[in-house]
N, C-alpha and C positions, 0 to 999 in steps of 0.2 A: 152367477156363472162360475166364478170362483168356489164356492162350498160345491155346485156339478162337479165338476173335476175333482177336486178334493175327496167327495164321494168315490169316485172313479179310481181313486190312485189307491185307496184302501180293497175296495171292490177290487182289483187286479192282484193285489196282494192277497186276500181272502184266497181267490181262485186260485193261486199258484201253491198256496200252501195247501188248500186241500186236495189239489190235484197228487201234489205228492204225496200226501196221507192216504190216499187212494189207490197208491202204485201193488200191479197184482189181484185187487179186490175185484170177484166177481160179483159182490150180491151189493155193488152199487145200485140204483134203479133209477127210470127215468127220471125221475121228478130231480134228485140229488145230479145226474147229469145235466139237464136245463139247468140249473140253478149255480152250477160252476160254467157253462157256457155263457151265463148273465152275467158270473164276475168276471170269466179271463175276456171276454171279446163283445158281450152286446150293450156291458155299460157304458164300455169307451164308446160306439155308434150312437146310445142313446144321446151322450153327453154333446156330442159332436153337434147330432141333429134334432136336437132340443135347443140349445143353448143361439144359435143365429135365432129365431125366430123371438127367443127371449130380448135379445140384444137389439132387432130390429121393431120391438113394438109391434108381436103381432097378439091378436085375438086369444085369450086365454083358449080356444078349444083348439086350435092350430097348433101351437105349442105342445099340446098335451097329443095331439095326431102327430107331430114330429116326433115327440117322444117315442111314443108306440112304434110308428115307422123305423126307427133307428134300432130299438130292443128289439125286435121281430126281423129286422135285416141283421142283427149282429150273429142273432142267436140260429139263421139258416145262413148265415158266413160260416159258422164255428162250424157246422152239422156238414155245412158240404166240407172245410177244410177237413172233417176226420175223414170221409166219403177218400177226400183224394190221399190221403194216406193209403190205402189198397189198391187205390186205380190209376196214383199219378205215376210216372215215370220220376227216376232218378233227376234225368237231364230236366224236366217240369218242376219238379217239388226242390230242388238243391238236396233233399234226402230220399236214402230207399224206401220201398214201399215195404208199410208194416212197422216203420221205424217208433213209429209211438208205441204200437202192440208189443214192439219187444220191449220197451222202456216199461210196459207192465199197466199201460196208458188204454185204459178200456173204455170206448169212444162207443157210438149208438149200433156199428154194424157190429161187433160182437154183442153188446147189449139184446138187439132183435135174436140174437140166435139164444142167449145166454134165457133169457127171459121164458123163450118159449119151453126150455127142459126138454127131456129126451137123451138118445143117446149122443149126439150133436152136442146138447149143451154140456153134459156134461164130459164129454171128450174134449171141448174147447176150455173146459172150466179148468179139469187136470192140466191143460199143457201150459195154461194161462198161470195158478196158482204154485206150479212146480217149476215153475220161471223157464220151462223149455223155450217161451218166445225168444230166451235171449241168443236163441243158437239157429242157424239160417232153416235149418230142417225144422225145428220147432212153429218156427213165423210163418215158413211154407203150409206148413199144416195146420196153422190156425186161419190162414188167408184161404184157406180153399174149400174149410167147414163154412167159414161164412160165407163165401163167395158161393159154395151149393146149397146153402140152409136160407137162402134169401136177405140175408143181413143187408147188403149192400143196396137193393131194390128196395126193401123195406127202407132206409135212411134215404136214399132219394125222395121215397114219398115224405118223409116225413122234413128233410127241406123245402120239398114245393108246398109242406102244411102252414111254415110259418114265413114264408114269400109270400104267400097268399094271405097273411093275417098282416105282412105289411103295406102289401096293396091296399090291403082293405082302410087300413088307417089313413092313406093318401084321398081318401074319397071325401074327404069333409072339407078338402083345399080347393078352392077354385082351378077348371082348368087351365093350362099355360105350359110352357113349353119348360117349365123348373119342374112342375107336376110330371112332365111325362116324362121330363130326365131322371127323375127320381123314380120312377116306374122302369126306366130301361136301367137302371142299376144292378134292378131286382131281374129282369132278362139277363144280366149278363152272369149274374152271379148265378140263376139254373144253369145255363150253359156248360158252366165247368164242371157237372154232374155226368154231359156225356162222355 
């Protein structure tokens, strides 16, 4: 459990530093985005809910569905928290909306528009690379290509893709009332989608 964590605490490093080596870039792609959402936020879930079932002697395939379970909840935590970066409120979020986008921070709803091309992507691509997010009228106008180019819909699905792959991993646990808590996690963590 110890070497977990230890993994964990480099994993979180990993992510922070390539997050900033990222700052502004448009031709990140998904795969590079999952794979900083595993370092800054679903290694720490993995570790979390891996590690009890280590500790308490369970079944090696349990363990390894916890695992799963926690990676797959980390990684639609991360996907909704960018979600509520465009849709949260100030007084919700403690920051304004778009606050990552202007930091230059390109999260899955610019991503879905960027990916697609067009005049869209590359109108969000300019204001993104030419750091206009940093200026209120810039942010407004990259929040509202994605907000009409589907960005934001598209990332919602693609949260409920990997809630769904964490349910799914809960399927090999007996059921019980820790089972279904662990299931109402993942309801509540959609929720904050609306």
């Amino acid at each position: 459990v110890v070497g977990i964590y230890g993994q964990v605490l480099g994993d979180l490093c990993a992510g922070e530093i390539r997050q900033m080596r990222q700052q502004f870039n448009t031709a990140m792609d998904f795969e590079a985005y999952i794979q900083k959402s595993v370092w800054k936020t679903a290694s720490l879930f993995a570790a979390g809910t891996h590690a009890a079932p280590i500790l308490n002697g369970s079944p090696d395939e349990h363990i390894i569905a916890m695992k799963e379970y926690g990676l797959n909840l980390g990684i639609c935590f991360q996907i909704v928290d960018d979600l509520l970066d465009y849709t949260g409120s100030t007084e919700k979020l403690g920051k304004a909306a778009g606050s990552d986008l202007s930091q230059g921070l390109v999260t899955a709803p610019a991503l879905f528009v960027l990916r697609r091309g067009g005049e869209a992507a590359r109108k969000l691509e300019d204001i993104i690379t030419t750091r206009q997010v940093a200026t209120p009228q810039g942010i407004a106008e990259a929040i509202s290509i994605i907000e009409a180019n589907d960005g934001l819909t598209e990332t919602v699905q693609l949260a409920r893709e990997y809630a769904a792959k964490a349910r799914q991993a809960l399927t090999v646990l007996p059921s019980s009332p820790y089972r279904e808590s662990l299931d109402g996690i993942v309801d509540w963590l959609l929720t904050r989608t609306n």
